[in-house]
C-alpha positions, 0 to 999 in steps of 0.5 A, a space after each residue: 513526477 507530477 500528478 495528473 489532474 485526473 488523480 486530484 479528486 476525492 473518491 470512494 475507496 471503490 473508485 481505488 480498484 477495491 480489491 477482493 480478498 482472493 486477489 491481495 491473497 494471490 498478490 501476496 503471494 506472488 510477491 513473498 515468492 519472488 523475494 524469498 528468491 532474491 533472499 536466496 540468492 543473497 544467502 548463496 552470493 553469502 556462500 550459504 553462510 547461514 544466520 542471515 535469514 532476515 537480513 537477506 530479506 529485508 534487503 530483498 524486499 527494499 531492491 523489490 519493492 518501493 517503499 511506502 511511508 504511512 502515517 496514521 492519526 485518529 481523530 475524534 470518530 475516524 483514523 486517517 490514514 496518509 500514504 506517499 505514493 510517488 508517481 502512482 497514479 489511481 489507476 496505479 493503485 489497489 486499496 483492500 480494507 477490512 475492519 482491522 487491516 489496510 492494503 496498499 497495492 501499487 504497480 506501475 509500468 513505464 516503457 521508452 524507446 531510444 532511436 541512436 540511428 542504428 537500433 531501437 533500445 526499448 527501456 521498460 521500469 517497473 515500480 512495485 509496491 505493496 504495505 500492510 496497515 493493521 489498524 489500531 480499531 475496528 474501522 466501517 469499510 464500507 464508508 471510506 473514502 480516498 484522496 489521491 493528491 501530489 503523491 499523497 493517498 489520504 484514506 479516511 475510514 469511519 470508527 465501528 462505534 463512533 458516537 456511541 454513548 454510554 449514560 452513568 447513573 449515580 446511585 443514591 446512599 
């Protein structure tokens, strides 16, 4: 799906829907309880045939959700964070960042209607996602900012101690 050119600008992370810590919470909740359903299915349709708890899951998990490649890089006084986001839009996605952890929430709806003449058939898609990034430093979350370009969320967040010197003295003998 081709990106729109109102999802090609640079933004702050806030203009991304920043999310309090109360929703991703309820968000993630709500998410791990419908795929512990789907896993239980899966160990049921199994015949309850147990040792294959992880399995189900991660199987669960990729039926529900879409996946969501991440690199992250550092440079020299900020981590960059790039994310394929495939037919989301900004208004399609929720970035929640705190000093050490990145959330990318996604979830987007589409609906069609099909007229053969003798019934309407109404088709709707839902295409969710949802990624945890702990971060390999403590980051300023206030100072991130989000780029949204053919499918690609670029997030550049701000070391805690960039620029930070620290002077050696020689002694001497």
């Amino acid at each position: 799906m081709k990106s729109t050119p109102a999802t090609n600008r640079t933004t702050p992370l806030t203009m991304l829907r920043l999310a309090k810590g109360e929703t991703f919470l309820e968000r993630m909740e709500q998410i791990s309880t419908v795929i512990a359903c789907r896993a239980y299915e899966l160990f049921e349709a199994r015949r309850s045939e147990h040792g294959h708890d992880w399995e189900d899951w991660f199987r669960a998990e990729s039926e529900l959700l879409t996946p969501v490649l991440v690199k992250v890089s550092e440079t020299d006084g900020e981590l960059q964070i790039r994310a394929e986001v495939p037919g989301f839009t900004d208004k399609d996605l929720e970035v929640g960042i705190e000093p050490k952890r990145l959330i990318i929430c996604g979830k987007k709806q589409q609906s069609s209607e099909q007229d053969n003449g003798k019934a309407v058939r109404r088709v709707e898609n839902v295409d969710e996602m949802f990624r945890v990034i702990n971060l390999p430093q403590e980051i300023d979350p206030e100072k991130g900012v989000a780029t949204l370009e053919n499918d690609i969320l670029k997030i550049t967040l701000p070391n805690v101690n960039m620029g930070k010197k620290i002077p050696v003295g020689v002694k001497a003998a």
